[in-house]
PDBQT receptor file of N, H, CA, C and O in Angstrom, charges set to zero:
ATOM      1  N   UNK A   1       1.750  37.111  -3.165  1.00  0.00    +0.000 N 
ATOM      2  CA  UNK A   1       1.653  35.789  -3.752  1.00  0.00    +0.000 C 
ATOM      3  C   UNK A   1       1.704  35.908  -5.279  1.00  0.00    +0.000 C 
ATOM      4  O   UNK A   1       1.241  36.917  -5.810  1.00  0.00    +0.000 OA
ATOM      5  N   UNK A   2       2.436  34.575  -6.266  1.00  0.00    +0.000 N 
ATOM      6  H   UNK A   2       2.812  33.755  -5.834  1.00  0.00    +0.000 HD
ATOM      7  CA  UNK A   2       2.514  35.123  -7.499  1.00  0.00    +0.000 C 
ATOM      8  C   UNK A   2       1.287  34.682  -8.338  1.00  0.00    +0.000 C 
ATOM      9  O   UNK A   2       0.668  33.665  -8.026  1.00  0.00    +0.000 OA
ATOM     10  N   UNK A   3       0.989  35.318  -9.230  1.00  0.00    +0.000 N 
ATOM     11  H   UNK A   3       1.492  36.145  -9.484  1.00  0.00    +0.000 HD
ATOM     12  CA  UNK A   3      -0.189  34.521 -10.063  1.00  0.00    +0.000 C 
ATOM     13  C   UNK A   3      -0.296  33.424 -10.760  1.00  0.00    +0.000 C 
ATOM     14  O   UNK A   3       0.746  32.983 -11.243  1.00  0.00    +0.000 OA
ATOM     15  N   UNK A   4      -1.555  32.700 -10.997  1.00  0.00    +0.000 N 
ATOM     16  H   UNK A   4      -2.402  33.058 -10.604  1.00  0.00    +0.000 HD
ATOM     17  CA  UNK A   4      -1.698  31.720 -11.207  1.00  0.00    +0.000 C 
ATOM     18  C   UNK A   4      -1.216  31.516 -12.428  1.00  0.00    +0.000 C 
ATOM     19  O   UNK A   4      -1.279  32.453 -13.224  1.00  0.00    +0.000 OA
ATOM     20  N   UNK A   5      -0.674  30.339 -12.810  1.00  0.00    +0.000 N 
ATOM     21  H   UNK A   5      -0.623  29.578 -12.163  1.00  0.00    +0.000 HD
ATOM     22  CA  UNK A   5      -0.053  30.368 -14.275  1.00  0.00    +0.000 C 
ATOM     23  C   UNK A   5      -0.961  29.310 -15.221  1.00  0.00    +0.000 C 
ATOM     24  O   UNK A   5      -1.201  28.149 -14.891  1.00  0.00    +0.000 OA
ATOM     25  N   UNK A   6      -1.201  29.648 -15.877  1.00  0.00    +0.000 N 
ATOM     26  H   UNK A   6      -1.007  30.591 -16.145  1.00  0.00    +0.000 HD
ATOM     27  CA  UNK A   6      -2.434  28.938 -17.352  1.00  0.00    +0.000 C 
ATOM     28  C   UNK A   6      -1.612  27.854 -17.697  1.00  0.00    +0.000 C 
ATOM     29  O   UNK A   6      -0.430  28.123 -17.910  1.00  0.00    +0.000 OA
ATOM     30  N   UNK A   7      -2.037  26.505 -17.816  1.00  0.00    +0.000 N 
ATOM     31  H   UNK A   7      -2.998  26.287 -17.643  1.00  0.00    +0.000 HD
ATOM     32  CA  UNK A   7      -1.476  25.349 -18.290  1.00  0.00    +0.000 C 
ATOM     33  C   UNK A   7      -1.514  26.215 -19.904  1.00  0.00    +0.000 C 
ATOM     34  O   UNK A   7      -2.514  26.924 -19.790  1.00  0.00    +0.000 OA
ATOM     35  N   UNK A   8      -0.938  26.470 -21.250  1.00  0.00    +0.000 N 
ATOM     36  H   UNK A   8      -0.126  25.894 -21.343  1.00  0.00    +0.000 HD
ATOM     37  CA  UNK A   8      -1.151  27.170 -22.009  1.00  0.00    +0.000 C 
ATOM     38  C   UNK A   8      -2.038  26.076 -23.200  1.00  0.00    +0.000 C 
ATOM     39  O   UNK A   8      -3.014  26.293 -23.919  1.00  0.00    +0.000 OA
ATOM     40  N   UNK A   9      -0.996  24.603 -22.953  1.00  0.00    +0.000 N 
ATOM     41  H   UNK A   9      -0.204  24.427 -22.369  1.00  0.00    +0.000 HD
ATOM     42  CA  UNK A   9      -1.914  23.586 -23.584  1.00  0.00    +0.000 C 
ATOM     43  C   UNK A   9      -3.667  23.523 -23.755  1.00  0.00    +0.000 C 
ATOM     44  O   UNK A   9      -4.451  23.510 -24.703  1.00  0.00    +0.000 OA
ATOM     45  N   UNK A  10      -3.758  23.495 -22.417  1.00  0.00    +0.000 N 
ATOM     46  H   UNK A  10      -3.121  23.505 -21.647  1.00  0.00    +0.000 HD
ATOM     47  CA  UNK A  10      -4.981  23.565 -21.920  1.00  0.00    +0.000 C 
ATOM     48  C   UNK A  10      -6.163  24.612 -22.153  1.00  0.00    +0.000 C 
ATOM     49  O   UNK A  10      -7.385  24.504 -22.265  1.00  0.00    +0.000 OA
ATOM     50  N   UNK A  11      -5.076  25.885 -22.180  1.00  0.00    +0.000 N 
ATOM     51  H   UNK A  11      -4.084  25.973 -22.089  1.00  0.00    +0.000 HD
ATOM     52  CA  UNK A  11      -5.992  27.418 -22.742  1.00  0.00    +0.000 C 
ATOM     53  C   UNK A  11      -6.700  26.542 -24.125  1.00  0.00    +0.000 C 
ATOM     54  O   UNK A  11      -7.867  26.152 -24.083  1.00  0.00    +0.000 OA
ATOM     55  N   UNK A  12      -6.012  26.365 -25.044  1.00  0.00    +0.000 N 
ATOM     56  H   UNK A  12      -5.064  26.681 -25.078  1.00  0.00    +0.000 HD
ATOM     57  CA  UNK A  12      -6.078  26.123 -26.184  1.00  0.00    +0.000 C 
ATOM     58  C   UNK A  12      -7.153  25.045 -26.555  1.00  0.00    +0.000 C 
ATOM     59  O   UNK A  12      -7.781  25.137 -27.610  1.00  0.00    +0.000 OA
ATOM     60  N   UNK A  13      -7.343  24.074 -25.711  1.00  0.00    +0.000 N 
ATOM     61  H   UNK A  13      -6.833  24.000 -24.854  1.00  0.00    +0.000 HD
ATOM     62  CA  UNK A  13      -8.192  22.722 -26.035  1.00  0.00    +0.000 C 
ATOM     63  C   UNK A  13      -9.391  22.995 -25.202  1.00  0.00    +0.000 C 
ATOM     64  O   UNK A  13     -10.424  22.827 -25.852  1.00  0.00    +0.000 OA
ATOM     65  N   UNK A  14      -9.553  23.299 -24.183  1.00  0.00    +0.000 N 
ATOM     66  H   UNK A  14      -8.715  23.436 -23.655  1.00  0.00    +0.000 HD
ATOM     67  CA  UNK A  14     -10.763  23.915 -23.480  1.00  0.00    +0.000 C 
ATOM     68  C   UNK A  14     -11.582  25.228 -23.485  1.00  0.00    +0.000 C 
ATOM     69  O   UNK A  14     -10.920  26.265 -23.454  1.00  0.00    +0.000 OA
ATOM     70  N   UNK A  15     -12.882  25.322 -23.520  1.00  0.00    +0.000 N 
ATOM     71  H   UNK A  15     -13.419  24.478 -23.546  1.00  0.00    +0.000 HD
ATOM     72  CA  UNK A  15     -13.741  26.491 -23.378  1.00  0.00    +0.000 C 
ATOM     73  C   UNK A  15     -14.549  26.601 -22.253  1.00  0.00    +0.000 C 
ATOM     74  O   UNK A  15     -15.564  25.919 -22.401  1.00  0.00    +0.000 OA
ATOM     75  N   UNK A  16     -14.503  27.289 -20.998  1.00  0.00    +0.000 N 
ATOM     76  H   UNK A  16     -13.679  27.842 -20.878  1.00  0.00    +0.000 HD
ATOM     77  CA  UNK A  16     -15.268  27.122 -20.505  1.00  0.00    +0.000 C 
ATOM     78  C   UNK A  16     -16.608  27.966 -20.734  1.00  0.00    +0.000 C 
ATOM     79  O   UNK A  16     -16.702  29.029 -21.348  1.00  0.00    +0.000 OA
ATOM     80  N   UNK A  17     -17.981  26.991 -19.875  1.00  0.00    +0.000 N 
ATOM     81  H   UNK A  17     -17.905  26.128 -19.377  1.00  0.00    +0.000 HD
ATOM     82  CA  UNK A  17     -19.088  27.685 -20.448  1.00  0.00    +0.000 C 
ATOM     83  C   UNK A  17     -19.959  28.006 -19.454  1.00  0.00    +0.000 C 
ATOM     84  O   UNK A  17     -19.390  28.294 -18.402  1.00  0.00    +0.000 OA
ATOM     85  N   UNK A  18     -21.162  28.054 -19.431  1.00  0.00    +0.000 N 
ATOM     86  H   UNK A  18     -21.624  27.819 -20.286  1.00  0.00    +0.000 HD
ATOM     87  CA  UNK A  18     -22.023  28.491 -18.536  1.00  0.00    +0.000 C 
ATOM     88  C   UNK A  18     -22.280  27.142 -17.413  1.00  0.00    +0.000 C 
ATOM     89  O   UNK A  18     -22.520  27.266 -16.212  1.00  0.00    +0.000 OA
ATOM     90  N   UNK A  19     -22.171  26.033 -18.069  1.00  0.00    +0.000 N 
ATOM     91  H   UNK A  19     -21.976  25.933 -19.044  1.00  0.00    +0.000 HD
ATOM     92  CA  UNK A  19     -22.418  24.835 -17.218  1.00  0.00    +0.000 C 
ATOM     93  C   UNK A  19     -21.151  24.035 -17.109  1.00  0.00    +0.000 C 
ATOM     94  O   UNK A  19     -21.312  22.953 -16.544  1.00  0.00    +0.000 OA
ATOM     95  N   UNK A  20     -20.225  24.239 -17.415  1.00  0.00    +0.000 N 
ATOM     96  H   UNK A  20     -20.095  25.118 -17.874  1.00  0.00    +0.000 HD
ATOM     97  CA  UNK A  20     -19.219  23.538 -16.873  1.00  0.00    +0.000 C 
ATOM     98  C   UNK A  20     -18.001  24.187 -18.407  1.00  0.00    +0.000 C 
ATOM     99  O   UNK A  20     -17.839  25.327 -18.840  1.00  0.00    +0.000 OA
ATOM    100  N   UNK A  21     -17.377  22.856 -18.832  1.00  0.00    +0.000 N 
ATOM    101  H   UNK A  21     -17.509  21.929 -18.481  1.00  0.00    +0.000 HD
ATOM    102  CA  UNK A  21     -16.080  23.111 -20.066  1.00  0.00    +0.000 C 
ATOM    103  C   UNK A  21     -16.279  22.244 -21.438  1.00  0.00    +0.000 C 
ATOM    104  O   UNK A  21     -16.864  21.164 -21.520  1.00  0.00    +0.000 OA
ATOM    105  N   UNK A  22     -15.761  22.848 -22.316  1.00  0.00    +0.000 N 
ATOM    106  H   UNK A  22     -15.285  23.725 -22.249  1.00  0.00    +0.000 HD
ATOM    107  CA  UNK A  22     -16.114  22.035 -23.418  1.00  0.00    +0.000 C 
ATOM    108  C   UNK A  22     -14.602  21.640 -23.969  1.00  0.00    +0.000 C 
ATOM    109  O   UNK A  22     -13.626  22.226 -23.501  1.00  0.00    +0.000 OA
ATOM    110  N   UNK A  23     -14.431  20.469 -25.132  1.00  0.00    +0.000 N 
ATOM    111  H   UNK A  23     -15.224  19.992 -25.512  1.00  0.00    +0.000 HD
ATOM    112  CA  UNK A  23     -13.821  20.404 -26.274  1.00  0.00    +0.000 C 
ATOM    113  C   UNK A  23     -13.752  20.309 -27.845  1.00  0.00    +0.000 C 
ATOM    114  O   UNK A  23     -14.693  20.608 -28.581  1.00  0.00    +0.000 OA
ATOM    115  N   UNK A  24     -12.850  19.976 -28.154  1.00  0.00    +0.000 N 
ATOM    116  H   UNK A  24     -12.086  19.733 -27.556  1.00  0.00    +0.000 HD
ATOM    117  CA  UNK A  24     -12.795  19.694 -29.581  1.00  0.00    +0.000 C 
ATOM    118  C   UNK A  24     -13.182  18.536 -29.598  1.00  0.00    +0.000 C 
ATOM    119  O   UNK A  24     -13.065  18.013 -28.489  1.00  0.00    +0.000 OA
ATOM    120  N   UNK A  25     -13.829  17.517 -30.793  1.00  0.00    +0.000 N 
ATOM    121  H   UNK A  25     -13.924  17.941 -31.694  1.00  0.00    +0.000 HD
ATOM    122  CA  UNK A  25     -13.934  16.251 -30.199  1.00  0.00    +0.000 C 
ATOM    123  C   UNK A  25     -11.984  15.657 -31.452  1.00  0.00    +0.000 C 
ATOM    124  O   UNK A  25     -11.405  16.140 -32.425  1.00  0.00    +0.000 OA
ATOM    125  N   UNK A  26     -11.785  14.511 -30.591  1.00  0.00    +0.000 N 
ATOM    126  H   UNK A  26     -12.255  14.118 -29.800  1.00  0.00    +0.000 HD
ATOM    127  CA  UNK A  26     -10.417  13.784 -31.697  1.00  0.00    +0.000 C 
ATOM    128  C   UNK A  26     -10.970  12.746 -32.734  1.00  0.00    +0.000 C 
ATOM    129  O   UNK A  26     -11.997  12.079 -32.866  1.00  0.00    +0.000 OA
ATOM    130  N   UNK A  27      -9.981  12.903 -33.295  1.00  0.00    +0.000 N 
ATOM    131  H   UNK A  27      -9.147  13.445 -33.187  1.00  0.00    +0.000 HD
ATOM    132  CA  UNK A  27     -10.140  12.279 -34.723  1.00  0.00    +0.000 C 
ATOM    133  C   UNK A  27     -10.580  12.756 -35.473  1.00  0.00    +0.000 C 
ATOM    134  O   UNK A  27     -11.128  12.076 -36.341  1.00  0.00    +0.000 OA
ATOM    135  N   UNK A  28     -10.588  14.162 -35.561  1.00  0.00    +0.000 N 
ATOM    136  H   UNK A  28     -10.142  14.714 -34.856  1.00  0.00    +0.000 HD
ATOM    137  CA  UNK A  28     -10.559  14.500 -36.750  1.00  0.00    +0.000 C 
ATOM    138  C   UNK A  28      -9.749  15.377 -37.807  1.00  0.00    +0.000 C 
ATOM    139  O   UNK A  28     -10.332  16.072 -38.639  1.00  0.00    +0.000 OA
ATOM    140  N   UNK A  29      -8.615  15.309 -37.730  1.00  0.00    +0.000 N 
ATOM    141  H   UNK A  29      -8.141  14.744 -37.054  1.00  0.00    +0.000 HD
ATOM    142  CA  UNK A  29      -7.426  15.833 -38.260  1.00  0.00    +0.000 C 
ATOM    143  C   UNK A  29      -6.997  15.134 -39.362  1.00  0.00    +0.000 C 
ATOM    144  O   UNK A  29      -6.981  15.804 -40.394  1.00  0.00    +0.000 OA
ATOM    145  N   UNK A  30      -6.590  13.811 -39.473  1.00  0.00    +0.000 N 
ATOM    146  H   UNK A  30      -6.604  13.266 -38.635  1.00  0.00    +0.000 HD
ATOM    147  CA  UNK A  30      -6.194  13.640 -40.719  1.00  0.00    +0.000 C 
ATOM    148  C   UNK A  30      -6.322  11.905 -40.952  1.00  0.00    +0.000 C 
ATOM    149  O   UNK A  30      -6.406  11.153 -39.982  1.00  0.00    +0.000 OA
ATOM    150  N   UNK A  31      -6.322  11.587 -41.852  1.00  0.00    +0.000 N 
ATOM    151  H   UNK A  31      -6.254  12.198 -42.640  1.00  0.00    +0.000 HD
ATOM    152  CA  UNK A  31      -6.787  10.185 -42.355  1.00  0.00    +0.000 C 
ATOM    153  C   UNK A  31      -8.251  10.395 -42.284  1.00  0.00    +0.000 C 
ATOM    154  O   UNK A  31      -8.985   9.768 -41.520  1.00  0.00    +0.000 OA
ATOM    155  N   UNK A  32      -8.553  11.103 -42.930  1.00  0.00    +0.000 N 
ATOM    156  H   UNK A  32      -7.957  11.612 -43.551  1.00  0.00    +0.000 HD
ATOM    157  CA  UNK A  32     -10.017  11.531 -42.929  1.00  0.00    +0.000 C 
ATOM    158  C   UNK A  32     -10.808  10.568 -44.468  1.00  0.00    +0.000 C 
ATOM    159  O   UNK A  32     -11.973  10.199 -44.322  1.00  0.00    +0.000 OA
ATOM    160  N   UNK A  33     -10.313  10.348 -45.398  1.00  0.00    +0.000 N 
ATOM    161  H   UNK A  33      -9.367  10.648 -45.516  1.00  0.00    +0.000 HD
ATOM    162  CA  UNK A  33     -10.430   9.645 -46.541  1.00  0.00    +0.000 C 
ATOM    163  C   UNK A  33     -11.397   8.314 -46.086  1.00  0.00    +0.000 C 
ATOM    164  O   UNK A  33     -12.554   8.336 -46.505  1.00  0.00    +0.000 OA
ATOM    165  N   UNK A  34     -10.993   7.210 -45.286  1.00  0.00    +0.000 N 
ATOM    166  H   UNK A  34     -10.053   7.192 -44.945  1.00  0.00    +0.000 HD
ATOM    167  CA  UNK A  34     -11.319   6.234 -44.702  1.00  0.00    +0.000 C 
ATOM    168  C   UNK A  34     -12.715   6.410 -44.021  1.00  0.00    +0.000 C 
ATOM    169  O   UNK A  34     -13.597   5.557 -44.121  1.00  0.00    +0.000 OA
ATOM    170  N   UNK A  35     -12.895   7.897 -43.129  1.00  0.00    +0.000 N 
ATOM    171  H   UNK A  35     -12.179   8.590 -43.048  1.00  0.00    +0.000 HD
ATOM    172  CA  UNK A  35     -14.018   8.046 -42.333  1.00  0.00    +0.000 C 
ATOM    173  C   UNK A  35     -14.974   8.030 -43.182  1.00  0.00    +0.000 C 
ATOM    174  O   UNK A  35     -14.880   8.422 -44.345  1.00  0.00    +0.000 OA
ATOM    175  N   UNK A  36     -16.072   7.523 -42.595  1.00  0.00    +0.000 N 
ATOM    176  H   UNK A  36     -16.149   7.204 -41.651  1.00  0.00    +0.000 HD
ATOM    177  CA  UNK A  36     -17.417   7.666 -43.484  1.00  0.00    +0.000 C 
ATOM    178  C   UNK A  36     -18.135   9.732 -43.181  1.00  0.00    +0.000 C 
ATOM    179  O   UNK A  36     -17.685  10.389 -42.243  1.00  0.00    +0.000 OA
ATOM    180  N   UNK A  37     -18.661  10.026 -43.664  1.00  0.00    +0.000 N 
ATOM    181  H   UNK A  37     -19.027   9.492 -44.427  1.00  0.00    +0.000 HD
ATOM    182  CA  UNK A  37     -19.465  11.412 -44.216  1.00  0.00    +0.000 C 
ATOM    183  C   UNK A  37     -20.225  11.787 -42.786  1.00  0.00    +0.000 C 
ATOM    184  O   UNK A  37     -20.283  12.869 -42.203  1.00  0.00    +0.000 OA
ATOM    185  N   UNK A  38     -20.791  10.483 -42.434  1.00  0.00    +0.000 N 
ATOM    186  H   UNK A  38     -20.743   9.604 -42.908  1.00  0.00    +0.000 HD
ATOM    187  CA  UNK A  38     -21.839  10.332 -40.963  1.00  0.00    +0.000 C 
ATOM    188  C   UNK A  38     -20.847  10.730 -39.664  1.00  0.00    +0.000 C 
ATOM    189  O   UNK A  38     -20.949  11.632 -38.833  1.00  0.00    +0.000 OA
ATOM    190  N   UNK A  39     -19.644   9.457 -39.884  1.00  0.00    +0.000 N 
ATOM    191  H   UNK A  39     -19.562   8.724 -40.559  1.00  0.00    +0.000 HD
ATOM    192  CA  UNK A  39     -18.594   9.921 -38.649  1.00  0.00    +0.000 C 
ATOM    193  C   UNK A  39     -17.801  11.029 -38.224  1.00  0.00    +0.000 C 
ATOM    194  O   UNK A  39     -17.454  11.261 -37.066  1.00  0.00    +0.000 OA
ATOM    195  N   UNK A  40     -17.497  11.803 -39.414  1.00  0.00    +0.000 N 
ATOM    196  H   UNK A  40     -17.779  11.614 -40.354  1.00  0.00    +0.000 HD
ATOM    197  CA  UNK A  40     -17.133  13.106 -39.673  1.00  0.00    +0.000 C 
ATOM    198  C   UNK A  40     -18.093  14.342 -39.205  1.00  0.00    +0.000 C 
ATOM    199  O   UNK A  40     -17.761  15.265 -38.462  1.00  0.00    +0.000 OA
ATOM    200  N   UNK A  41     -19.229  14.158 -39.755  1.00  0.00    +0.000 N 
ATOM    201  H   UNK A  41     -19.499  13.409 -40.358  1.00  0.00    +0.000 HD
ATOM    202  CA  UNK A  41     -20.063  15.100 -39.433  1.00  0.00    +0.000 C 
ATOM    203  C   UNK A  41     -20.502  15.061 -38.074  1.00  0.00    +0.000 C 
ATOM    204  O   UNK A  41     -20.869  16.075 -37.480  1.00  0.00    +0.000 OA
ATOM    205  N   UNK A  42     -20.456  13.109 -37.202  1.00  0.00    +0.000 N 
ATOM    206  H   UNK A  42     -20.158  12.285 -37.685  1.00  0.00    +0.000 HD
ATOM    207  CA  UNK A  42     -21.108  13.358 -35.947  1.00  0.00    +0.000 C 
ATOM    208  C   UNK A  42     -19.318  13.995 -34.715  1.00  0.00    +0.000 C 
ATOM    209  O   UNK A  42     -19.461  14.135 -33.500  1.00  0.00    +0.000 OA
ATOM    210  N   UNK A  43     -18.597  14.128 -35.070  1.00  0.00    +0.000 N 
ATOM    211  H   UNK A  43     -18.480  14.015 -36.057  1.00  0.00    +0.000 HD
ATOM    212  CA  UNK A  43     -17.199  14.801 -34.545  1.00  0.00    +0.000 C 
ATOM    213  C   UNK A  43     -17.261  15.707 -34.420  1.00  0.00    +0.000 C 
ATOM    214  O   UNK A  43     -16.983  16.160 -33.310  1.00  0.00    +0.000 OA
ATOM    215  N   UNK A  44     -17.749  16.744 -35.691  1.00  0.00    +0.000 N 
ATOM    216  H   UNK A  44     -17.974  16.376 -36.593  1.00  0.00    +0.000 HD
ATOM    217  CA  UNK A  44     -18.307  18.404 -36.025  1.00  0.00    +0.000 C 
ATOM    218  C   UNK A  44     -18.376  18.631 -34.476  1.00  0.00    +0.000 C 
ATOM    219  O   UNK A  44     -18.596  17.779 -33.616  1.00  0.00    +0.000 OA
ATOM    220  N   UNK A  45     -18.162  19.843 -34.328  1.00  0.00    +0.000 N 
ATOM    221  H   UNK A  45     -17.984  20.536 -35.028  1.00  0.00    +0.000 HD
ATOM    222  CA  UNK A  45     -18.802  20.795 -32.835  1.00  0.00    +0.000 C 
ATOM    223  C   UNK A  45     -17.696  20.619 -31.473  1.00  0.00    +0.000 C 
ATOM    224  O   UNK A  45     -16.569  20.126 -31.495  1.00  0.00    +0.000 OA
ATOM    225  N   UNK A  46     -18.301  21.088 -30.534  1.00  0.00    +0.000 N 
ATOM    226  H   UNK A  46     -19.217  21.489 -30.516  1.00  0.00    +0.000 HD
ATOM    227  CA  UNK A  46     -17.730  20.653 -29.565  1.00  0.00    +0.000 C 
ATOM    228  C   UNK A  46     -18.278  19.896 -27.914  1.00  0.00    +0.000 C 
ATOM    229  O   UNK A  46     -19.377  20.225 -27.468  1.00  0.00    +0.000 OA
ATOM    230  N   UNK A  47     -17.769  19.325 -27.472  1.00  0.00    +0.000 N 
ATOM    231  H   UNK A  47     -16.876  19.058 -27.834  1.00  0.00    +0.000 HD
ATOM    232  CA  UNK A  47     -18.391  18.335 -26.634  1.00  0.00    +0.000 C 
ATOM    233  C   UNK A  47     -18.282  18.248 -25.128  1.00  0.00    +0.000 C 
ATOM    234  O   UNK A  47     -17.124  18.034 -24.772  1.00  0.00    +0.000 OA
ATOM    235  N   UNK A  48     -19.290  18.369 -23.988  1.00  0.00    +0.000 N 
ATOM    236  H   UNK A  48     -20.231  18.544 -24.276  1.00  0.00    +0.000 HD
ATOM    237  CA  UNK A  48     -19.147  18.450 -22.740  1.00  0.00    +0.000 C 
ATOM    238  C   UNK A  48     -17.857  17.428 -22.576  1.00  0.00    +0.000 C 
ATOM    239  O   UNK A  48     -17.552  16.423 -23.218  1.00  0.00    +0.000 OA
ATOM    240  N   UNK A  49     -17.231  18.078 -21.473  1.00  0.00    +0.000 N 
ATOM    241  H   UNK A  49     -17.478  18.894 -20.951  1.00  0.00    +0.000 HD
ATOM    242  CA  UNK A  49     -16.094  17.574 -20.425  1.00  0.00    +0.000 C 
ATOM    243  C   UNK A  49     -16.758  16.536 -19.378  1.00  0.00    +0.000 C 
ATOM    244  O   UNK A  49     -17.549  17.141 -18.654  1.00  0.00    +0.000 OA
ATOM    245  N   UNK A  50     -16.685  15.286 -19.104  1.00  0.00    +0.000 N 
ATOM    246  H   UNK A  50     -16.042  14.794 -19.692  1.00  0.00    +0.000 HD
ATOM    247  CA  UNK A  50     -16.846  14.498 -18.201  1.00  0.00    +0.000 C 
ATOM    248  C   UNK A  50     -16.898  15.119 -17.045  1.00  0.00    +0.000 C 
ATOM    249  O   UNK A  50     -15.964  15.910 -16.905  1.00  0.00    +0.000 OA
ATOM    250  N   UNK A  51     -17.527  15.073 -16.287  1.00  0.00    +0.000 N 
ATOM    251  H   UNK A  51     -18.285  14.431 -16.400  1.00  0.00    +0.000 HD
ATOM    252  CA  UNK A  51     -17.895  15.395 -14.527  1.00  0.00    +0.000 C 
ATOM    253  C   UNK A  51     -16.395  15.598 -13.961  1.00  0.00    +0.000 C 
ATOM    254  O   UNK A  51     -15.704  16.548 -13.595  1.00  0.00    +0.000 OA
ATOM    255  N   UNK A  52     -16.207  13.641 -14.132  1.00  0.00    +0.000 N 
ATOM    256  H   UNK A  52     -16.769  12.869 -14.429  1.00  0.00    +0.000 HD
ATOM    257  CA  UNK A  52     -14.939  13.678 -13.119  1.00  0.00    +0.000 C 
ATOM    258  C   UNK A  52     -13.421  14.477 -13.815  1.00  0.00    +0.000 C 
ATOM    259  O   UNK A  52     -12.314  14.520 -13.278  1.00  0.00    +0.000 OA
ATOM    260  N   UNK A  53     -13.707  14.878 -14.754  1.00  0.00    +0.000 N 
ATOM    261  H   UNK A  53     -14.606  14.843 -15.190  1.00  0.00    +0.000 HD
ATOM    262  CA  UNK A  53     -12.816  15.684 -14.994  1.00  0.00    +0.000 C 
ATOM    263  C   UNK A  53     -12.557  17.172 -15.019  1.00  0.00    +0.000 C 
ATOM    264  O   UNK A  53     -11.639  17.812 -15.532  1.00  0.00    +0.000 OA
ATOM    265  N   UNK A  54     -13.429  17.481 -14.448  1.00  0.00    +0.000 N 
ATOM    266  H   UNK A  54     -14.175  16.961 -14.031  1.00  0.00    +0.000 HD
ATOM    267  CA  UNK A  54     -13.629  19.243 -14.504  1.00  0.00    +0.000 C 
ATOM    268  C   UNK A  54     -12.630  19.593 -13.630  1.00  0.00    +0.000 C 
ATOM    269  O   UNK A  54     -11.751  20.376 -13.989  1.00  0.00    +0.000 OA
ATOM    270  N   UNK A  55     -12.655  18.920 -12.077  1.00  0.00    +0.000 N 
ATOM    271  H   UNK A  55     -13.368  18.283 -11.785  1.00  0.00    +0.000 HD
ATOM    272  CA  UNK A  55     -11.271  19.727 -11.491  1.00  0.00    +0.000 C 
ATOM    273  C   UNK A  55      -9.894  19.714 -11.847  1.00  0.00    +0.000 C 
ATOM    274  O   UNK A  55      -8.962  20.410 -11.445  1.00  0.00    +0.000 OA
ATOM    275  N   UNK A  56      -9.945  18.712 -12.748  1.00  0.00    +0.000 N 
ATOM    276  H   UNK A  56     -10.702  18.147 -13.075  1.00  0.00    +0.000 HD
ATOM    277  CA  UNK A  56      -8.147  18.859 -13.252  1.00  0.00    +0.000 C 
ATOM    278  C   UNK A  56      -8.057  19.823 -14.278  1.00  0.00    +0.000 C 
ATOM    279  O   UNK A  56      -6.964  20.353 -14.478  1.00  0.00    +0.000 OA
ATOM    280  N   UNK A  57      -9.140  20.162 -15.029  1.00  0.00    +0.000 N 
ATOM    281  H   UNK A  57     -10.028  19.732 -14.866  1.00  0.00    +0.000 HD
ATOM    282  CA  UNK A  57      -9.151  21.268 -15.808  1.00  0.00    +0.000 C 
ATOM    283  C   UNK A  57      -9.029  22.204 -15.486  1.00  0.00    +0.000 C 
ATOM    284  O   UNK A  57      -8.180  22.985 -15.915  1.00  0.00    +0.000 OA
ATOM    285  N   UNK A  58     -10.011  22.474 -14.443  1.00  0.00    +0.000 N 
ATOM    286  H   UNK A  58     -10.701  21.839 -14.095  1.00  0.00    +0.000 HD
ATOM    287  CA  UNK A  58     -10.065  23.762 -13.656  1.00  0.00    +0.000 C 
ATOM    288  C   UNK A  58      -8.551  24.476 -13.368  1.00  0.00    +0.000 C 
ATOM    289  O   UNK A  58      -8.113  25.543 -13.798  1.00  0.00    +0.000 OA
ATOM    290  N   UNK A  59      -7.978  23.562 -12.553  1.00  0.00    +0.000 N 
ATOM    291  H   UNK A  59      -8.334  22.696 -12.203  1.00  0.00    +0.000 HD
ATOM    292  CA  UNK A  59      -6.811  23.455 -11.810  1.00  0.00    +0.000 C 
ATOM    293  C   UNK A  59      -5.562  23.860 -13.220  1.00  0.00    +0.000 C 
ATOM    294  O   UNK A  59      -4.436  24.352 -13.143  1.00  0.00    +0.000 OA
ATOM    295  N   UNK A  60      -6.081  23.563 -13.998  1.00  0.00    +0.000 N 
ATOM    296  H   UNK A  60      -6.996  23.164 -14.061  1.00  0.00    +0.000 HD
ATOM    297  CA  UNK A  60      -5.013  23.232 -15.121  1.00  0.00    +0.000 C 
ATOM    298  C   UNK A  60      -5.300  25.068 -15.745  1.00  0.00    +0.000 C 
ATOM    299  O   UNK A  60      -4.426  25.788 -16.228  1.00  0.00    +0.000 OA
ATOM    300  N   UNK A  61      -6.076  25.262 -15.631  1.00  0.00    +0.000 N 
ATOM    301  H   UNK A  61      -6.786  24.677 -15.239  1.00  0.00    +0.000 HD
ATOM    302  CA  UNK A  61      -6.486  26.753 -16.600  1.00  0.00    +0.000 C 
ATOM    303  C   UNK A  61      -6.739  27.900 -15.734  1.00  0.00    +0.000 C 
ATOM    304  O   UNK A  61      -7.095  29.006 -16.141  1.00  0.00    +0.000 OA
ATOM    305  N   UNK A  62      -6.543  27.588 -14.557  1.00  0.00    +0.000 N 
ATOM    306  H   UNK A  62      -6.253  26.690 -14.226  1.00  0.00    +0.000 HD
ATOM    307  CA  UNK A  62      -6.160  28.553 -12.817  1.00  0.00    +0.000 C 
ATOM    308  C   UNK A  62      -7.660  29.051 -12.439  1.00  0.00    +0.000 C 
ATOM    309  O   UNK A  62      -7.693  30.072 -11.753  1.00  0.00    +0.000 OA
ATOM    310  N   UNK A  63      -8.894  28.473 -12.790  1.00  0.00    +0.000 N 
ATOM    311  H   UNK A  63      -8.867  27.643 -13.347  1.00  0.00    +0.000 HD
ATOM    312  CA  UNK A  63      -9.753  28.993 -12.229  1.00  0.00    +0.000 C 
ATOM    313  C   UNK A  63     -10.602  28.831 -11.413  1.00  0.00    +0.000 C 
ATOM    314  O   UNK A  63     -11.350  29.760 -11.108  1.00  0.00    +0.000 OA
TER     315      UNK A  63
């Protein structure tokens, strides 16, 4: 059987962790001028994956 193939998109935007997957959060790339200091900083980090979305991830990153 051949191996599973890595959505490669997906490598890239997801981490998985001890309790499930994380992301980047959006909006924060550019037109940043406009954002306030607060909204910027609360974007910082990265952010649990919704429940109902873990198996398409899963599925998406072969694991």
């Amino acid at each position: 059987m051949p191996k599973m193939k890595t959505a490669s998109g997906a490598a890239k935007r997801f981490r998985k962790t001890a309790k499930g997957y994380k992301h980047r959060q959006s909006f924060r790339n550019h037109i940043l001028t406009k954002k306030s200091s607060k909204r910027k900083r609360h974007l910082r980090g990265m952010k649990d994956i919704a429940k109902a979305d873990v198996p398409l991830i899963k599925r998406m990153l072969g694991d």
